[in-house]
N, C-alpha and C positions, 0 to 999 in steps of 0.2 A: 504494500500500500504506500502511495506518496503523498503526500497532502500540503498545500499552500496553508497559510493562515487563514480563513476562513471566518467570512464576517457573522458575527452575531449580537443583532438589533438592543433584546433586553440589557445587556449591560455595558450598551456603549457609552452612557453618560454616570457608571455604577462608580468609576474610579478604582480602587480595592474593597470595596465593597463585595462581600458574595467571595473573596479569594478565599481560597482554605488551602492547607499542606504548600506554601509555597518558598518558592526557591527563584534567587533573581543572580543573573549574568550577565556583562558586561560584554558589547560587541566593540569590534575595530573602530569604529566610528564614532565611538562614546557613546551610543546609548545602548540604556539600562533594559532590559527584558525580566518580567516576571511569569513563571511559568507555576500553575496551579490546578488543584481538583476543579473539577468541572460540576463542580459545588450545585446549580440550578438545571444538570443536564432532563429530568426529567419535566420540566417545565416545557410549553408547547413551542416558543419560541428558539428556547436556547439549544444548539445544536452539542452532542459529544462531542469528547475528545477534551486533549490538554487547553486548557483559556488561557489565553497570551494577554497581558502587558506589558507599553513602551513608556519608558519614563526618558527626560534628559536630564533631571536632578536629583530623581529619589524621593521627590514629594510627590508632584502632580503626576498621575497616570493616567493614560490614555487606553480603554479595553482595544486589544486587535484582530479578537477571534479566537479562533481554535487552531492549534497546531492537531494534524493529520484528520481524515476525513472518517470521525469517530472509531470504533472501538474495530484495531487491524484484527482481522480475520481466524489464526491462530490464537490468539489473545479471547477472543469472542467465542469462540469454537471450544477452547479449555473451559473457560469459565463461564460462559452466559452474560455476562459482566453488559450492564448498560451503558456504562461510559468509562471513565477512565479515572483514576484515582493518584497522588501523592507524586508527580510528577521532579525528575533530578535532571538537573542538565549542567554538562562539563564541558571543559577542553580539552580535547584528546591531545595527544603529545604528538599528532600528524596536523594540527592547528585544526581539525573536521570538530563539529559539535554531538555530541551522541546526549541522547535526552531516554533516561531509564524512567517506566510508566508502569504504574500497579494495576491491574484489572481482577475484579474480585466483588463476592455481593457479602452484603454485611452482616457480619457472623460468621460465615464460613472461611474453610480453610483447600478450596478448591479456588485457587488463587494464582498468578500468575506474574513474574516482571518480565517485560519483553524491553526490546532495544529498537529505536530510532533513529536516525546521522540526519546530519544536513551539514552544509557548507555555509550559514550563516543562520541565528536565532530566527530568522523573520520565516527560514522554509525556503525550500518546500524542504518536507520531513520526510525519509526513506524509513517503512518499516522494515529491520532486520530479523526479524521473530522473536523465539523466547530464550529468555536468558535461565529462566529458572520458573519450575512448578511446582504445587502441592497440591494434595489430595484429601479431601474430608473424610476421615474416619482411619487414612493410612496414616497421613504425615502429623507427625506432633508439631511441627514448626511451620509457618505460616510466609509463603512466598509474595511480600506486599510490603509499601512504604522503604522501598532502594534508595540510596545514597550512597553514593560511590564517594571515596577519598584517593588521596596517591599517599603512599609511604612515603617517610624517608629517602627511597632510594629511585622513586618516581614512578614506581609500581602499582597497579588500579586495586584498589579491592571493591568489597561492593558489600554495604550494610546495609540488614533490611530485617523481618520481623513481627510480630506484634503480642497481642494476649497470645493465650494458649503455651507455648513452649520459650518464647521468648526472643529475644537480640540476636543473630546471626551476623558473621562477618565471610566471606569467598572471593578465593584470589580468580580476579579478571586478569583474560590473554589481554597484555600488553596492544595486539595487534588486532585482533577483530572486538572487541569489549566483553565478549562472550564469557559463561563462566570457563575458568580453566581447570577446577576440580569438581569431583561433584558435590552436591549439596549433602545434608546442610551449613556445612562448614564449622567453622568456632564458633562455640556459646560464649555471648560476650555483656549479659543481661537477665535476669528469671527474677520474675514478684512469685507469691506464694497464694494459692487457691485460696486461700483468705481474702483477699484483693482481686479475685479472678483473673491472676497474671497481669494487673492492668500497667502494662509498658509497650510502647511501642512509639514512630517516631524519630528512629534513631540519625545519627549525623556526628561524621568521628571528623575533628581538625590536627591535624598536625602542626605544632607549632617548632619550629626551628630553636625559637630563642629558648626554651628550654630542655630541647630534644625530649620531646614528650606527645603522646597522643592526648587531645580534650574530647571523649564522646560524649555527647547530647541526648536525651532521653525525656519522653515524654510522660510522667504519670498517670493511672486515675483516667476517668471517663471527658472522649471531646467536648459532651455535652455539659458539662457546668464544672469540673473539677480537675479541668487539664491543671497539670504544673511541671512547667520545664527544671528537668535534676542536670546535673553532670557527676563526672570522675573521670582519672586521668591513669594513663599506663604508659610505661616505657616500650611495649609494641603496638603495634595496630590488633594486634588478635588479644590484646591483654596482657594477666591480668588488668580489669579497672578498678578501681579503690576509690572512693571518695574522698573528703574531707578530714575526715573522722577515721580512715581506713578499712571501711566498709566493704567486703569484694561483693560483686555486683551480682556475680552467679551462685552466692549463697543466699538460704532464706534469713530474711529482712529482721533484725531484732524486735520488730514491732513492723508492722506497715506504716510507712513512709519514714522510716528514718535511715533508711540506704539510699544515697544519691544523694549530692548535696542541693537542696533546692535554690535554683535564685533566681525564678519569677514565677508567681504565683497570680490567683487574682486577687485585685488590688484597688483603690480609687484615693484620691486627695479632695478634699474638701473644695466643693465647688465644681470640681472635675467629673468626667466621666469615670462611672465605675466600670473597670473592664473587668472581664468573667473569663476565666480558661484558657488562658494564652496556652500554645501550644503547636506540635510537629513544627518545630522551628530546624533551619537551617543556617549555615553564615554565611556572607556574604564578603568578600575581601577585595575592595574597592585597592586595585594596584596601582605601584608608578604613579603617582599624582604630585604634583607641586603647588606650591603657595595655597594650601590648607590651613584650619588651625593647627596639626600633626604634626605640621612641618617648618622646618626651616628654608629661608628663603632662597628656593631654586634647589630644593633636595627634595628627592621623592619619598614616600613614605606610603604604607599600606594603613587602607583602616577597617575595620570590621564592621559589620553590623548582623545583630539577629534578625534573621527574618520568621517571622509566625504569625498564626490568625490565633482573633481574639473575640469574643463575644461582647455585647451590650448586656449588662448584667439586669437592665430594666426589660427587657426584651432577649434572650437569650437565642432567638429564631435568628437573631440578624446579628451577623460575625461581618468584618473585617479584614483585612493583614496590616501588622507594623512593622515599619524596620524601627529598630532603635539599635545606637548604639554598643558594643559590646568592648569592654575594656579588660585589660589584665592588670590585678595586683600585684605589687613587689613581688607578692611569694606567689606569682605564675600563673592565680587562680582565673578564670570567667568571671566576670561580673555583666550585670546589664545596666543601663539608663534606664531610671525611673519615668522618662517622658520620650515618647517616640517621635522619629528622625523629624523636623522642623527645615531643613538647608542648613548650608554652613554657614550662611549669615547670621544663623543664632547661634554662634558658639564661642562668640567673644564679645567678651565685655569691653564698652568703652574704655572703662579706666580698670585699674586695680579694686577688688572687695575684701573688706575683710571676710574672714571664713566662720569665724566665731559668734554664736549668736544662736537665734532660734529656726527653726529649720521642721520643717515636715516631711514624717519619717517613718516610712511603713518597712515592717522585720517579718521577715519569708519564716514563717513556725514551719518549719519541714512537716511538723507530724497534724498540722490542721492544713484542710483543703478548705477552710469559710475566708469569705474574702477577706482583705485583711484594708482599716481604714486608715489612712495616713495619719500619724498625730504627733501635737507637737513637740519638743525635745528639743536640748541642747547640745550643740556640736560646739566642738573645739579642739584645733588642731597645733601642738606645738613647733609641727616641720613646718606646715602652712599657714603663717598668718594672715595672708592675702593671698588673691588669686584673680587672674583675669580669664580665666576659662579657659587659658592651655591644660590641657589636659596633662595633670600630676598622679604620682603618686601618693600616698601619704598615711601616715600613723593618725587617726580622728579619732576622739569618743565624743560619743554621745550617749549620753547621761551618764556618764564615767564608761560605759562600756567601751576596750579598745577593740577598732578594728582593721583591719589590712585594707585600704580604700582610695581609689581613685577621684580625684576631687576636679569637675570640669564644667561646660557651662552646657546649659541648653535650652531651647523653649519651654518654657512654664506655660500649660498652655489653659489649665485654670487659671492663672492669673494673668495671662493675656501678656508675657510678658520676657524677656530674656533673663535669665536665674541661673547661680551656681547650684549644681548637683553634686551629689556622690552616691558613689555605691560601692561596698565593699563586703566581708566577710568576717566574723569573729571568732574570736579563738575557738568556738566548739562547734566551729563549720556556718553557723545560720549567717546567711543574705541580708544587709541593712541595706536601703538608699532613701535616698531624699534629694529637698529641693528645699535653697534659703527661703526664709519669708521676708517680706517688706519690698520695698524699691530699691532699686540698689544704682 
């Protein structure tokens, strides 16, 4: 099957509205591509298959259709599958785009990841078949939700998963993307029938700077109690550990206290309360100059999470955010408490102090109820001031110390440009926040 992008009416004015499970890339030309479930495919308008958005900043998006011409054949013929589900799309090391797609009906595990190319995000899309199946009633491990990473050594793998048996990781041929062993590979994740497995989601980064894997993980039900965990390993296949040294493929000392959480759902006063953020992805904005990241005329990479998120007053109608994602002195993930604004919000006219009152919502790993922002003292001895270059820094808030990056962003309850932070405390939980007052 080949397919151009393919227009489709109902959410040409949606923006990210309606995106779910999605994943955004970066073409030669500078723009942005967002690739997602096809979240309304069974609506009479909206046509199957991968839903495309084009951004040129990372705010405003423009819907472009559907990548291929609904649910390719093999894919369809395995699974029954109406449309198409948790869409990844890379850069192969031959410069070609290959876009890994889940087909699958919900609850089961007759399930399916197949494989896509094209020569540029916009299409047309080549289907290549299937990368990987399973089987209801055979397979304990569930062939859905792909995310491919490259190793250390610039080698593909391909992470994928959900409830039932859990986290999967399988080394992809270098040259066709195809699997190269067979399934189901390393277990790299399992919750305990107490939770009905609830994981899945997953999304492994390799960071250089501290030669270490970050895998990604989603807890708990899409429907109102997603919360994105991490832990880290010195391979791609594992072990992963958390915070707290958790391994990941043992059961859980209690439910939810493996993985360390750091975003939950959440709301600040005044703000939208968001519900379930979740199957988040990263996003590694390369090569760029004159950032706030950067020094003047030196490139510099920046990250962002991508994930859909629900309206906690309305939980039928989700979203996708990117926000920000930063690393602590000691290595760790964090996220932005307010999602991506442009870079024009992320510095401050002049110098702020850091010290003061501050609203500040704490990720309780072991509750999934929203959590309300409230207020609290911050105070930082490394940082007295800050202009929203994004820092490091030693903070407490209300004496608690924590490992925490201190930067600016849109406040967007207060309509206004705000230092943030978000960090980690000694016994792994997620704080961030946002200054209060004018600054």
């Amino acid at each position: 099957m080949t397919g151009h992008i393919q227009p489709g009416g109902a959410l040409e004015s949606q923006g990210l509205r309606h995106a779910h499970d999605p994943t955004v890339v970066r073409s030669d030309d500078g723009t942005y591509w967002m690739f997602s479930t096809d979240a309304l495919a069974n609506s009479a308008d909206v046509p199957a298959g991968v839903h495309v958005r084009r951004s040129q900043d990372l705010v405003t998006w423009e819907y472009a259709g559907t990548a291929l011409d609904g649910v390719p054949g093999p894919a369809a013929q395995w699974t029954g599958a109406a449309g198409l589900w948790a869409p990844d799309v890379v850069r192969w090391t031959d410069g070609s785009w290959r876009m890994y797609y889940s087909a699958s009906t919900f609850g089961s595990r007759t399930s399916a990841i197949g494989l896509a190319v094209a020569a540029h995000p916009g299409g047309p899309w080549t289907d290549r078949g299937l990368v990987l199946k399973t089987t209801q009633g055979e397979s304990g491990h569930n062939a859905i939700d792909a995310a491919v990473s490259f190793d250390r050594s610039g080698d593909p793998w391909l992470a994928y998963g959900s409830f039932f048996d859990g986290i999967y990781t399988l080394k992809l041929d270098p040259r066709t993307g195809l699997a190269a062993e067979d399934g189901p590979g390393t277990l790299l994740a399992r919750r305990p029938p107490s939770v009905d497995g609830a994981v899945e989601g997953a999304f492994i980064l390799y960071r250089p700077q501290e030669d270490r894997y970050v895998l990604f993980l989603s807890y708990d039900s899409l429907f109102g109690t997603y919360n994105i965990r991490t832990a880290v390993a010195a391979e791609i296949t594992g072990p992963y550990r958390d915070w707290n040294g958790h391994l990941l493929t043992e059961a859980e000392p209690e439910p939810g206290a493996a993985g360390t959480k750091i975003l939950g759902s959440y709301g600040f006063p005044g703000g939208t309360r968001w519900l379930a953020p979740g199957h988040n992805s990263v996003f590694i904005d390369t090569g760029l100059t004159d950032t706030p990241f950067s020094a003047a005329g030196q490139e510099e990479d920046e990250y962002f999470m991508v994930h859909h998120v629900r309206f906690a007053e309305d939980p039928s109608r989700h979203t996708a955010h990117l926000r920000r994602l930063y690393f602590t002195a000691g290595g760790w993930p964090v996220a932005s408490p307010q999602p991506f604004a442009g870079r024009e919000t992320e510095r401050l006219p002049e110098p702020s102090g850091v010290d003061g009152s501050w609203l500040v919502a704490q990720m309780d790993p072991l509750s999934t109820e929203p959590v309300s922002a409230r207020r609290m003292t911050l105070a930082s001895p490394e940082l007295p001031a800050s202009d929203g270059t994004p820092s490091t820094a030693r903070v407490l808030v209300n004496g608690t110390e924590i490992d925490a990056v201190v930067f600016a962003g849109q406040d967007w309850a207060g309509g206004r440009i705000s230092l943030c932070f978000s960090g980690i405390d000694a016994g792994g939980t997620a704080w961030f926040g946002t200054r209060e007052g004018e600054l």
